[in-house]
FIROMI-180385 format. One record per residue (C-alpha): residue number from 0; residue in three letters; z, y, x. Coordinates in pm, 1 decimal. Each point is the difference from the previous one (the first is absolute). Layout:
residues N
ATOM NUM Ala Z Y X
...
This chain:
residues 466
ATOM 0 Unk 0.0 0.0 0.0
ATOM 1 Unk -120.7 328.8 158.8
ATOM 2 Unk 297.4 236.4 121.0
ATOM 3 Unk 3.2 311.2 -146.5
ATOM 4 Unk 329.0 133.9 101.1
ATOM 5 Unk -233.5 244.5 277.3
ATOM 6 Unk -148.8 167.0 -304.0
ATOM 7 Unk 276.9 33.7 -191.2
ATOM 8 Unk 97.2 322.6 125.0
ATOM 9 Unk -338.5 177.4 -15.0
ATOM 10 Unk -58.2 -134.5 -361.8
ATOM 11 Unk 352.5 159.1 -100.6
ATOM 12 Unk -163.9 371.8 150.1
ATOM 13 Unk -269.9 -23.0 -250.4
ATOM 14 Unk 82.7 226.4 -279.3
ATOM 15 Unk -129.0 -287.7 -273.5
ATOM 16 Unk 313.1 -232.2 112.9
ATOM 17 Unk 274.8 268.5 104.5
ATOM 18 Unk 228.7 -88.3 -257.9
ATOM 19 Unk -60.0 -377.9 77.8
ATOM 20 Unk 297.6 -232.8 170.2
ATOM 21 Unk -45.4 -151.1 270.9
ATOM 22 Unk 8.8 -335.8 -214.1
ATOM 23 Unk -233.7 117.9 -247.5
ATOM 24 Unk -258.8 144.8 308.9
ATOM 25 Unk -16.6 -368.3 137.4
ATOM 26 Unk -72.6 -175.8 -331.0
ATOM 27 Unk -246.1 263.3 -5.6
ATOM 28 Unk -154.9 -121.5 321.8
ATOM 29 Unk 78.9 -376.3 -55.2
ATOM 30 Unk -210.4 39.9 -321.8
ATOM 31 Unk -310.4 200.0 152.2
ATOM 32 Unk -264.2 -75.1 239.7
ATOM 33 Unk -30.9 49.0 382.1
ATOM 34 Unk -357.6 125.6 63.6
ATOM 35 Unk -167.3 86.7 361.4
ATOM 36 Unk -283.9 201.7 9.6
ATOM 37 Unk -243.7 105.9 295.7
ATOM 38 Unk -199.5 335.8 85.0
ATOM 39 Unk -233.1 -23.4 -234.7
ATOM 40 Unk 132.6 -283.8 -277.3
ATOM 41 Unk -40.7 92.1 -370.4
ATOM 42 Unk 326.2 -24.9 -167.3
ATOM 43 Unk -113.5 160.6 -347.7
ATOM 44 Unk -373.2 -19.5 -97.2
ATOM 45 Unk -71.7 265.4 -273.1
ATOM 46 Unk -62.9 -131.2 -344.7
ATOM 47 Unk 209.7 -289.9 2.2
ATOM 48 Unk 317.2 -107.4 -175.9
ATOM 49 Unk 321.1 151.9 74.5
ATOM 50 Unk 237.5 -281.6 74.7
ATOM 51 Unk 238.6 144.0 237.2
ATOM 52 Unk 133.4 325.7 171.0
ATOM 53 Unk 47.7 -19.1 343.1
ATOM 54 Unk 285.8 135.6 280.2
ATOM 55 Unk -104.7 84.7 319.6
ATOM 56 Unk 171.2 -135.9 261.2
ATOM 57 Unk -173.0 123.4 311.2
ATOM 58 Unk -346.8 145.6 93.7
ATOM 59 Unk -245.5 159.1 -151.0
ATOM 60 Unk -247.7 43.7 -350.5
ATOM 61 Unk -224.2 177.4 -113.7
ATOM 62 Unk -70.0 94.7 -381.6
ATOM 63 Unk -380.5 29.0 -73.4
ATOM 64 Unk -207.0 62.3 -343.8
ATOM 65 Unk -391.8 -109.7 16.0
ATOM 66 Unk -244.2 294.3 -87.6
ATOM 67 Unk -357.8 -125.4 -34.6
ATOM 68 Unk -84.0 -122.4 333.9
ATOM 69 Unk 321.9 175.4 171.5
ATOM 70 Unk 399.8 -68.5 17.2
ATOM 71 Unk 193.4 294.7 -54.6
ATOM 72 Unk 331.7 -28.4 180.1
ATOM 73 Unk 295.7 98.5 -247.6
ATOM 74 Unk 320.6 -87.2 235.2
ATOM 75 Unk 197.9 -204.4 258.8
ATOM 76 Unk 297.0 -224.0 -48.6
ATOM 77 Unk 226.0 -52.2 301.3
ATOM 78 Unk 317.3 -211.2 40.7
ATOM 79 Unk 264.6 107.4 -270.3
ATOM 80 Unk -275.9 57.1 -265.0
ATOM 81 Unk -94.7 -205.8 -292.7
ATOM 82 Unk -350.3 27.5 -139.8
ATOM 83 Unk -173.7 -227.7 -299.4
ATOM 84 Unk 267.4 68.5 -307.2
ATOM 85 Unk -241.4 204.3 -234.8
ATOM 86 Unk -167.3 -290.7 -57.2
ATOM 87 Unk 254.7 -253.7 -23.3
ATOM 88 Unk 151.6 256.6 -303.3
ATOM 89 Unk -309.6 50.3 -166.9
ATOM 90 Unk -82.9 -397.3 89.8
ATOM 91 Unk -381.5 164.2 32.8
ATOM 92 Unk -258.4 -10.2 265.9
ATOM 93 Unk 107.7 178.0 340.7
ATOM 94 Unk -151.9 309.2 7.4
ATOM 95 Unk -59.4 5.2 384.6
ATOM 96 Unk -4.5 -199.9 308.5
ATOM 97 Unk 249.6 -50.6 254.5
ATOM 98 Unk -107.8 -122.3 412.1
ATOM 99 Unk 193.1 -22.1 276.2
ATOM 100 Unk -20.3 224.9 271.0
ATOM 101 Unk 242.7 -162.8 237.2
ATOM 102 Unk 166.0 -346.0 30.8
ATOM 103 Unk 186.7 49.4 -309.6
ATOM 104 Unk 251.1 -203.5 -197.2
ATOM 105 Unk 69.9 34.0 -334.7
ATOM 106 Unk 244.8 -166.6 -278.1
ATOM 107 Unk -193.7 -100.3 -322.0
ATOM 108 Unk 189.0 62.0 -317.7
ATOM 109 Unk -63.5 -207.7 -330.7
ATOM 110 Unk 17.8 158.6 -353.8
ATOM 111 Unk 287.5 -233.5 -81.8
ATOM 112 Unk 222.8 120.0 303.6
ATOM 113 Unk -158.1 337.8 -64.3
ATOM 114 Unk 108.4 26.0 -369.4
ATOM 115 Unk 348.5 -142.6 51.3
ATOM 116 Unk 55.0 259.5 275.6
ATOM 117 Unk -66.8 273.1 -311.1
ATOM 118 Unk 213.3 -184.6 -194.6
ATOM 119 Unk 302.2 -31.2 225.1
ATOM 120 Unk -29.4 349.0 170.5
ATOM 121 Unk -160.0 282.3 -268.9
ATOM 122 Unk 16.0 236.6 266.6
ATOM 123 Unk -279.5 -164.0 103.3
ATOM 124 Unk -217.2 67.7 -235.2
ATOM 125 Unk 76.0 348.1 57.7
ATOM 126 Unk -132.7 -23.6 346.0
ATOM 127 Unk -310.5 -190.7 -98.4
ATOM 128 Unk -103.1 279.7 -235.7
ATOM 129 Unk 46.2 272.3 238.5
ATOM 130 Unk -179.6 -164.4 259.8
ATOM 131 Unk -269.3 -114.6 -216.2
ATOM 132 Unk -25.6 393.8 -129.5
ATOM 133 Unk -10.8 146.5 316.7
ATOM 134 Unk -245.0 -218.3 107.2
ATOM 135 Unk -250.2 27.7 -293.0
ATOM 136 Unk 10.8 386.6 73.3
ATOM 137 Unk -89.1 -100.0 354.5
ATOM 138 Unk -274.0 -235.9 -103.0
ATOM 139 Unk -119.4 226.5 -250.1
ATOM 140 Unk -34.0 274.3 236.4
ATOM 141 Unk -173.9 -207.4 292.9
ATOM 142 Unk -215.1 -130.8 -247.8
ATOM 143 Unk -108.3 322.6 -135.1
ATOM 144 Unk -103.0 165.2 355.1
ATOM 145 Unk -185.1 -300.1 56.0
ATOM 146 Unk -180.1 18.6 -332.5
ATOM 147 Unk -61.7 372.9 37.9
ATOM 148 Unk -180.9 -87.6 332.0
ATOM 149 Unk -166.9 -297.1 -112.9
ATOM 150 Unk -111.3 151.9 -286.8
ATOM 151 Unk -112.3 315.1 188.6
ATOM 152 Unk -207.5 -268.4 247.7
ATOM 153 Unk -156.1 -137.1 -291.0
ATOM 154 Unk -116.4 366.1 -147.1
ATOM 155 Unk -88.4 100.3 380.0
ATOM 156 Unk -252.4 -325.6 11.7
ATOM 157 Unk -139.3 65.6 -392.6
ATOM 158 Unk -80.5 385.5 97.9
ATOM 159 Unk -155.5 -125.1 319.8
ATOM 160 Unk -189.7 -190.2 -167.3
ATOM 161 Unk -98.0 254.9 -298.5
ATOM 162 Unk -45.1 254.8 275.1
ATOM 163 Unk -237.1 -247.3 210.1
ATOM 164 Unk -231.9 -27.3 -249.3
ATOM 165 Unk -150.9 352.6 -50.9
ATOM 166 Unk 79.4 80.5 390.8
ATOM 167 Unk -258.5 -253.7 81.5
ATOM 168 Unk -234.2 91.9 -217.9
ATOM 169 Unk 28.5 359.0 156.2
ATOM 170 Unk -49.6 -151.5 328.7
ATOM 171 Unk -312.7 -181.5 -107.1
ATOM 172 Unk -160.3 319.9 -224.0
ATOM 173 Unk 45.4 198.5 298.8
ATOM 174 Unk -141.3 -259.5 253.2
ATOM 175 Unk -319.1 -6.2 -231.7
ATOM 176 Unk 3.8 341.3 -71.7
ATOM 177 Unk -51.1 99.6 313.2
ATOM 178 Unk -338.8 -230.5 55.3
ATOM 179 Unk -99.0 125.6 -380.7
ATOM 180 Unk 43.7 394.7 97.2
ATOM 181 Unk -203.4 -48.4 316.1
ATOM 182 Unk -246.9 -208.6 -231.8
ATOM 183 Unk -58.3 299.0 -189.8
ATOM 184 Unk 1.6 283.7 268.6
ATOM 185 Unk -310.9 -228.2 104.3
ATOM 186 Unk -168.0 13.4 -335.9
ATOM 187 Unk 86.2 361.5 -20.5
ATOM 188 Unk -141.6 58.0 291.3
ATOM 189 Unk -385.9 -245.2 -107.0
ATOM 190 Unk 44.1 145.5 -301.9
ATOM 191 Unk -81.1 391.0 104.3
ATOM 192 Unk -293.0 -102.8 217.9
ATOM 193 Unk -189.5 -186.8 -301.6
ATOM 194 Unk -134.0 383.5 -101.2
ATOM 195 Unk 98.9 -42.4 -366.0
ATOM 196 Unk -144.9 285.9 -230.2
ATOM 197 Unk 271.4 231.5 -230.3
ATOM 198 Unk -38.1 -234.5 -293.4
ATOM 199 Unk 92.8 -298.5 175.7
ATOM 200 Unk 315.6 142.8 188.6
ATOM 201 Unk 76.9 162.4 -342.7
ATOM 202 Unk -10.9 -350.5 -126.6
ATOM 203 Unk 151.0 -150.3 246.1
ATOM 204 Unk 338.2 223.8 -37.1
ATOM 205 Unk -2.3 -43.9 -396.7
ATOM 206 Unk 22.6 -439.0 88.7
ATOM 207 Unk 309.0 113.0 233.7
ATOM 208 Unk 166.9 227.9 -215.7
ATOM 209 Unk -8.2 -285.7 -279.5
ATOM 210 Unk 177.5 -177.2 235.4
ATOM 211 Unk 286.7 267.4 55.6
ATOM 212 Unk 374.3 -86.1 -100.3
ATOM 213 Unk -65.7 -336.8 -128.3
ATOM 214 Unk 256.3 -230.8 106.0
ATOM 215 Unk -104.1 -339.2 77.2
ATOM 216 Unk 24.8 -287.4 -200.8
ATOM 217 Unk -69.3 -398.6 30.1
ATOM 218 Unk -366.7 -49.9 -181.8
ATOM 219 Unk -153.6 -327.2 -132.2
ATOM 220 Unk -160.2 -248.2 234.8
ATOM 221 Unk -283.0 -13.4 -203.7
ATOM 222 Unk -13.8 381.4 37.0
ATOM 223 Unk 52.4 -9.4 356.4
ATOM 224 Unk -264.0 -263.4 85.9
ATOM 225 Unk -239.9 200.0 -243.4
ATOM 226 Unk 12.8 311.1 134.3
ATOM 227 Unk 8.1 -156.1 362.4
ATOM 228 Unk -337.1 -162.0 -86.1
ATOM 229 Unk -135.8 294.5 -72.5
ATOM 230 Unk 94.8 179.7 259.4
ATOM 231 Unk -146.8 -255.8 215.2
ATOM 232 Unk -320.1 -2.6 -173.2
ATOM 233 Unk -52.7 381.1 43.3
ATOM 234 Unk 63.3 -22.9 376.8
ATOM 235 Unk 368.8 108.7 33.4
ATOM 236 Unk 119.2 -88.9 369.6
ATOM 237 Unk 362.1 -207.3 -44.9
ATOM 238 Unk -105.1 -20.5 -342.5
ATOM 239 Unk 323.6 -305.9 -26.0
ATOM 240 Unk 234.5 328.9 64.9
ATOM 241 Unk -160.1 243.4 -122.4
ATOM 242 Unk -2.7 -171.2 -427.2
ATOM 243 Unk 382.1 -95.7 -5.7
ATOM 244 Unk 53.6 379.4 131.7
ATOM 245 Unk -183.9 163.1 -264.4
ATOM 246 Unk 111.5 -294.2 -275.4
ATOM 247 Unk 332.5 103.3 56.2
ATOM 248 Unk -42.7 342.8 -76.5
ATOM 249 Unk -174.7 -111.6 -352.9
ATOM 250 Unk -355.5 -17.1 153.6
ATOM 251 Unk -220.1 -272.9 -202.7
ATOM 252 Unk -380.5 -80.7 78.5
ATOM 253 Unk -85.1 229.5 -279.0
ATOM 254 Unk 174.3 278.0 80.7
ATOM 255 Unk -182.3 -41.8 352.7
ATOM 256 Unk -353.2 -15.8 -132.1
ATOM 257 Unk 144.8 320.2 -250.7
ATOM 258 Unk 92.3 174.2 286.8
ATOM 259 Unk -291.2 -50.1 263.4
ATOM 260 Unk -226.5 194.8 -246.6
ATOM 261 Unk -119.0 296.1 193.1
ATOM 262 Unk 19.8 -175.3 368.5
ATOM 263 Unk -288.6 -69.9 182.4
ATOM 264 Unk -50.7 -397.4 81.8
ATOM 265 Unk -1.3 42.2 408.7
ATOM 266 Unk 331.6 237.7 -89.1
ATOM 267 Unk 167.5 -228.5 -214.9
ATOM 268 Unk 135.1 -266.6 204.7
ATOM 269 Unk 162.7 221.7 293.5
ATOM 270 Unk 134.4 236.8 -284.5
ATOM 271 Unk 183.5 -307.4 -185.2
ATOM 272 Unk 74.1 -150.6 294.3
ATOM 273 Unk 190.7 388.7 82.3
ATOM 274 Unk 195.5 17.6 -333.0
ATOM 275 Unk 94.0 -366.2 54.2
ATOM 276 Unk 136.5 91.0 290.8
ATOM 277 Unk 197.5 268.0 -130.5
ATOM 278 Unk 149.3 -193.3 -254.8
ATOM 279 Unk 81.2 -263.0 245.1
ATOM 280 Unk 207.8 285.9 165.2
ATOM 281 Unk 155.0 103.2 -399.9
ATOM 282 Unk 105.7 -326.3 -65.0
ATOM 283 Unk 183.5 -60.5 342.0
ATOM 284 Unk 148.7 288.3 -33.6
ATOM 285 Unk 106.4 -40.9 -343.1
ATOM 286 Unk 155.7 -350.2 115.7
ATOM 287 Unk 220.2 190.8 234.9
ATOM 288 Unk 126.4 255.6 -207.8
ATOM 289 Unk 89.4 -299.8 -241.9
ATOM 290 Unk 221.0 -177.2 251.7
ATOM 291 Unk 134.4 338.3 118.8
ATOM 292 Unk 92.8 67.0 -362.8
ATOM 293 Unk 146.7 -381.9 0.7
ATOM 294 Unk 220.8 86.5 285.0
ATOM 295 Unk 116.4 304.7 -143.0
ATOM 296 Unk 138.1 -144.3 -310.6
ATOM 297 Unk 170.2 -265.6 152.9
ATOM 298 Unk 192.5 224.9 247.2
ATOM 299 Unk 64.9 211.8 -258.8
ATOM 300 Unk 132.3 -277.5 -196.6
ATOM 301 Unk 219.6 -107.9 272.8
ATOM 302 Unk 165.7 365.0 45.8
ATOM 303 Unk 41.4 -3.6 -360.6
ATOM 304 Unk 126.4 -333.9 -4.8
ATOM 305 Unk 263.2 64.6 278.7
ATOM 306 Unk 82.4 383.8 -130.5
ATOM 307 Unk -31.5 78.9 408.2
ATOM 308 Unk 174.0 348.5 72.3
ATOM 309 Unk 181.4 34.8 -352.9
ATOM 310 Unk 333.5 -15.9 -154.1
ATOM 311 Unk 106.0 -332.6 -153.1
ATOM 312 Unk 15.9 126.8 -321.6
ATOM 313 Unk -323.9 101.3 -167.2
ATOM 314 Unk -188.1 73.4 -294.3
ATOM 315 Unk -163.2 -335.9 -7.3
ATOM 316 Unk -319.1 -58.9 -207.7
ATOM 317 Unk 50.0 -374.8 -73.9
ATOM 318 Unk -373.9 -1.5 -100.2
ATOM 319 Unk -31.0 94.0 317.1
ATOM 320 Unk 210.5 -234.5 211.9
ATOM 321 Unk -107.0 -337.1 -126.6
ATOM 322 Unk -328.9 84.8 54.8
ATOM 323 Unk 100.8 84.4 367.9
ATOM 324 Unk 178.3 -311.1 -20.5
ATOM 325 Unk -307.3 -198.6 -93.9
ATOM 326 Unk -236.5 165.8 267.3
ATOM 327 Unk 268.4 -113.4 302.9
ATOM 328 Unk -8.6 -342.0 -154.2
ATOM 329 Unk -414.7 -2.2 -64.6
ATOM 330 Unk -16.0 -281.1 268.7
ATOM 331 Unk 156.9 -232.4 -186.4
ATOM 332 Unk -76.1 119.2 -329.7
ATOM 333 Unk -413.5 -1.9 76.1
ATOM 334 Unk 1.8 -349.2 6.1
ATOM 335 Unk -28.1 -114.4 -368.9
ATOM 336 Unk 274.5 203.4 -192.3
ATOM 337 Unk -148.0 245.6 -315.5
ATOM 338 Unk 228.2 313.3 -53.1
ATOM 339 Unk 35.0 181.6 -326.3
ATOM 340 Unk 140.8 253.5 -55.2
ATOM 341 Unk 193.8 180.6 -333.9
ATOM 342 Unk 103.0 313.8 160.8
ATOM 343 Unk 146.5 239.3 -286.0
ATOM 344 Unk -217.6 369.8 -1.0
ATOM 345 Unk 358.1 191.5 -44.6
ATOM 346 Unk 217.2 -163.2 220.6
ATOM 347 Unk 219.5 239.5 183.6
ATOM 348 Unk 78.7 28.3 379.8
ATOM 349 Unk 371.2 -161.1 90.6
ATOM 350 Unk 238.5 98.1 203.4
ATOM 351 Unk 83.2 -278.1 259.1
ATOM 352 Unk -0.9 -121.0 345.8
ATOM 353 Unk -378.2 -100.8 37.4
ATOM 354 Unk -3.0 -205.9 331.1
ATOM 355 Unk 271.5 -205.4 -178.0
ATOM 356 Unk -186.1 -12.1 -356.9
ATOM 357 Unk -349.9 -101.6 225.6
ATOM 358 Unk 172.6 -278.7 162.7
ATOM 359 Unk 132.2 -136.1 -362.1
ATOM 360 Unk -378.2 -9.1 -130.1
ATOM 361 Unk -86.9 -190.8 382.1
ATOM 362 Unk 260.6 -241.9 -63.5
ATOM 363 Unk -65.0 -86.8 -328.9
ATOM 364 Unk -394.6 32.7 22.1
ATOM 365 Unk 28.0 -239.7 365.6
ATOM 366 Unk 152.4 -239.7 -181.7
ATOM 367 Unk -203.6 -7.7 -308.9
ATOM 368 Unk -284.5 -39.5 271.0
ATOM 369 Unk 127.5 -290.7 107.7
ATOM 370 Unk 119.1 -164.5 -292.4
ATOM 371 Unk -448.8 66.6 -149.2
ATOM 372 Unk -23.7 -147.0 379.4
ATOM 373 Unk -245.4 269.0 4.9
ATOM 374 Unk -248.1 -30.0 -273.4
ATOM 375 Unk 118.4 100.2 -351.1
ATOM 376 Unk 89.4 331.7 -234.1
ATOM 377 Unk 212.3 248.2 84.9
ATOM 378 Unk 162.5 281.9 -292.2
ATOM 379 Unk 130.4 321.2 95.2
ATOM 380 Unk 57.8 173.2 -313.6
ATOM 381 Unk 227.0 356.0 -9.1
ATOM 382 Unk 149.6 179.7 -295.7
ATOM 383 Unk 241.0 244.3 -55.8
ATOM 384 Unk 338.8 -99.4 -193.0
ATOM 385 Unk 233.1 335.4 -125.8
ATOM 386 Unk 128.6 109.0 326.4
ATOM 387 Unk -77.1 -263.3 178.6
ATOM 388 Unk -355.7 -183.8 155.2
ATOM 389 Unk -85.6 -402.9 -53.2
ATOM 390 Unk -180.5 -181.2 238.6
ATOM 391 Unk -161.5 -339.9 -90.6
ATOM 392 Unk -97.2 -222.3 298.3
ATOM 393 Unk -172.7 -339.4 -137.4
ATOM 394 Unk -180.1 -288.0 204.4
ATOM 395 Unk -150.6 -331.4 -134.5
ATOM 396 Unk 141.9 -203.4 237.5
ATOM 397 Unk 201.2 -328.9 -116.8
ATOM 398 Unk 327.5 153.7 -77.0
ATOM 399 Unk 328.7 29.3 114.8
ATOM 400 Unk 202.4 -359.4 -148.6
ATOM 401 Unk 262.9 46.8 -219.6
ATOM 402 Unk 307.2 -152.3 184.6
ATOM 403 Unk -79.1 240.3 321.5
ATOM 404 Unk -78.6 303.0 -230.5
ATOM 405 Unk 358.8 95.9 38.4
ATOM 406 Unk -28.2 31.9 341.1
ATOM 407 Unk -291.8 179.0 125.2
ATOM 408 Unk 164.8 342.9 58.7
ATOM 409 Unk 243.6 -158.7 215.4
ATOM 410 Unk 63.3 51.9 365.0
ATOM 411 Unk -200.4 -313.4 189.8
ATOM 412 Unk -115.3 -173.8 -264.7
ATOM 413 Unk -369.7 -77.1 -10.6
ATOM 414 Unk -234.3 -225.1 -164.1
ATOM 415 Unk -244.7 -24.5 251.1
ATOM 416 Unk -36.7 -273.4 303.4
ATOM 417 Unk 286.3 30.3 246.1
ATOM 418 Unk -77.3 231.5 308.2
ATOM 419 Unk -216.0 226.6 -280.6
ATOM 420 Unk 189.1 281.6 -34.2
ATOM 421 Unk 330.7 127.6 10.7
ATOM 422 Unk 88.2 -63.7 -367.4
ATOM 423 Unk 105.1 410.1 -8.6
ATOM 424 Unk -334.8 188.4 -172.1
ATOM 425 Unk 126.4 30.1 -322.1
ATOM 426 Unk 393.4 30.9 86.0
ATOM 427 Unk -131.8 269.7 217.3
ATOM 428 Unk -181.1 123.8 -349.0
ATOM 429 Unk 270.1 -62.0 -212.3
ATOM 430 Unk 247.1 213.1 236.6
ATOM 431 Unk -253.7 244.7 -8.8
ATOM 432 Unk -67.2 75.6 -366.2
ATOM 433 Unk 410.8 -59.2 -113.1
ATOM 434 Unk 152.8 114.9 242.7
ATOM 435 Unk -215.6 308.9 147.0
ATOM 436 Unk -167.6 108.3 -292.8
ATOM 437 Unk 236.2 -138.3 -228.9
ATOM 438 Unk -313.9 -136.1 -182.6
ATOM 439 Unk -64.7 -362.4 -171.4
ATOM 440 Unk -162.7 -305.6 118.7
ATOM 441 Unk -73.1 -317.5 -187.8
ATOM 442 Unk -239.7 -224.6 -41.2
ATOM 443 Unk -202.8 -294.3 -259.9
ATOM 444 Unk -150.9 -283.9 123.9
ATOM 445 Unk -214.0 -306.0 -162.9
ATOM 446 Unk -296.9 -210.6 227.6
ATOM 447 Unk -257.6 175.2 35.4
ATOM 448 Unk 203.5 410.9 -89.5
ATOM 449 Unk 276.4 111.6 200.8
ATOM 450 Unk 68.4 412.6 -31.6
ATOM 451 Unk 271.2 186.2 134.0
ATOM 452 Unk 115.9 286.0 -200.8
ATOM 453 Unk 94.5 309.8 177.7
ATOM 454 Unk 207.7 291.8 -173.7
ATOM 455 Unk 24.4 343.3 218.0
ATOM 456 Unk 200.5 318.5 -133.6
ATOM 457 Unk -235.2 275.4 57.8
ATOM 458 Unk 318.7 193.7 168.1
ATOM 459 Unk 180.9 -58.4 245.7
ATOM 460 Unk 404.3 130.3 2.1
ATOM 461 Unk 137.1 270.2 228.0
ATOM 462 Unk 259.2 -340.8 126.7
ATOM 463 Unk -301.0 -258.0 25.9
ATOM 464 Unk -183.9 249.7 260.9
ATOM 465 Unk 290.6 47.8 240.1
């Protein structure tokens, strides 16, 4: 039978068995199990039962949470500490993993000895719930930095992405605008040395000016390849550039043989083959002034989204926000998900702390993401309640089961896969809209409909903006 009078002493220093006898501490032991650890051993694997707490007896753990493809390192437990009893109250999955750093040794307590140890010394208990409060606020607040950063990782690589898009097609207008420009200096330049007589440079300016201020759009093939034909047929030099340059800006075989009228036939190919060219030159730079606009909105949607350089408090138009919301979270919402929208014409501005409000519609409209796993309907829907604003958030994902439904606003639950997530979006929301706006949050949920129902006052009071 192992000795355990060594540990005696140490076990008695740890504030869970203070008020223990020396009798009663090696019962304790006699009744528990001696477990030896190595750097690197798992001693509690995240998701699995709780079946005992444990009591350090010397080395070294570490407390971890998995994140996606990270851990995210909550604490360390050293000799005199005792680590595992959340889940051996709640008798639910642990919540975390546990590793040894060092050579460690550990005692392994059973519920049984655990429960008769509440029983015999209620102090105890006392002990267990402080501990187990302090160290929730400890979680919680780990867990929350780590979110904020993972979650502002995940935004960073969806704007990159957004942002890639129209700064590559910049890169390629301008790459091709540059050959296109030269292009048409040359056929400028042929152009003046065919002799052509008033009429026909008369002429020739009315085709161009038709071609003024029309922004490019994507024609037929059929159009295209008709008008290319054409071209070809009449002499045009690149004629296989030249007919999707003029088809984009609404040119159709007709309209060329319309237009011609009044040109000369050895004039009429270098003279189409000349407007061609210039609306080669429109049309890529119409393409760049479309991404530029593209970039534009979605750093403006950003600022807006973060409130950069302005007071928490703000005069938020919720309108607005969500729709920031849903341009920061187009990458994932581009996929296969249709938005509609119900957006009330006379719905006032609200007083509130924005950044918070925009992460509440991220949360909620991340996870209803994930529940469509991507491809589904999303409702937004806003109207305006007496003093107060109501927010509708629905998704047609498969639901949120009854027996968890209790749960979902609290603090590291989750109903996705273990490692995905932090189980802290919508406590983070819930805190958020009760507590700092002193608003309402709820939510219905069947397969196939799940809506959260969010209730804002419109005004904040003098006490809730200190």
């Amino acid at each position: 039978m192992p000795d355990y009078a060594r540990d005696l002493d140490l076990i008695q220093q740890v504030p869970l068995f203070a008020d223990l006898t020396r009798e009663e501490c090696e019962a304790l032991c006699r009744s528990s199990e001696r477990v030896n650890a190595k750097p690197g051993d798992l001693i509690i694997a995240e998701g699995t039962p709780g079946e005992s707490m444990y009591i350090v007896l010397s080395g070294e753990l570490e407390v971890t949470k998995r994140d996606g493809d990270q851990d995210i390192v909550l604490a360390s437990r050293k000799t005199g500490e005792f680590l595992g009893e959340m889940s051996l109250l709640e008798q639910a999955p642990r919540s975390a993993s546990v590793r040894a750093v060092t050579p460690s040794e550990l005692l392994a307590i059973g519920p049984e000895a655990f429960h008769n140890l509440l029983k015999q010394r209620p102090s105890a208990a006392t002990t267990v719930l402080r501990t187990v409060a302090g160290r929730l606020r400890s979680t919680e607040a780990s867990l929350v930095q780590a979110d904020k950063l993972a979650s502002l990782g995940t935004l960073a690589a969806g704007l990159a992405h957004e942002l890639n898009n129209p700064a590559a097609a910049i890169q390629r207008s301008i790459g091709t605008l540059e050959e296109a420009v030269a292009a048409w200096h040359r056929k400028t330049l042929e152009l003046n040395a065919l002799g052509l007589s008033p009429d026909e440079w008369r002429r020739t300016q009315d085709i161009e000016k038709t071609l003024v201020g029309v922004r490019p759009a994507a024609p037929s093939s059929r159009v295209e390849s008709k008008l290319t034909d054409r071209l070809d047929a009449i002499g045009v030099v690149d004629s296989w550039e030249a007919g999707p340059a003029l088809a984009a800006l609404g040119w159709t075989a007709d309209d060329l043989d319309a237009r011609s009228m009044g040109l000369t036939r050895p004039h009429l190919a270098p003279i189409l083959g000349w407007i061609a060219s210039g609306a080669t030159v429109q049309q890529l730079m119409a393409e760049i002034a479309t991404s530029a606009r593209a970039i534009s909105a979605i750093v403006h949607a950003v600022k807006s989204y973060a409130y950069l350089d302005q007071a928490p408090v703000q005069d938020v138009d919720l309108a607005r926000s969500l729709e920031d919301t849903l341009m920061i979270l187009n990458h994932k919402l581009k996929q296969g998900i249709e938005i509609q929208r119900d957006f009330a014409p006379d719905l006032p501005r609200i007083e509130a702390y924005a950044g918070e409000l925009n992460q509440v519609w991220t949360n909620i409209i991340d996870n209803a993401i994930q529940a469509m796993d991507g491809k589904g309907r999303l409702e937004l829907r806003l109207r305006p309640l007496a003093d107060e604003v109501e927010i509708r958030i629905a998704d047609s994902g498969p639901g949120i089961p009854p027996t968890v439904a209790g749960k979902v606003f609290d603090p590291f639950f989750t109903t996705k896969a273990q490692g995905v997530g932090t189980g802290l979006g919508l406590h983070i929301a819930h805190n958020i809209v009760v507590n700092r706006h002193r608003g309402r949050i709820d939510f219905t949920s069947r397969p196939g409909r799940t809506e959260f129902r969010i209730v804002l006052p419109t005004h904040l009071s003098a006490a809730d903006k200190k």
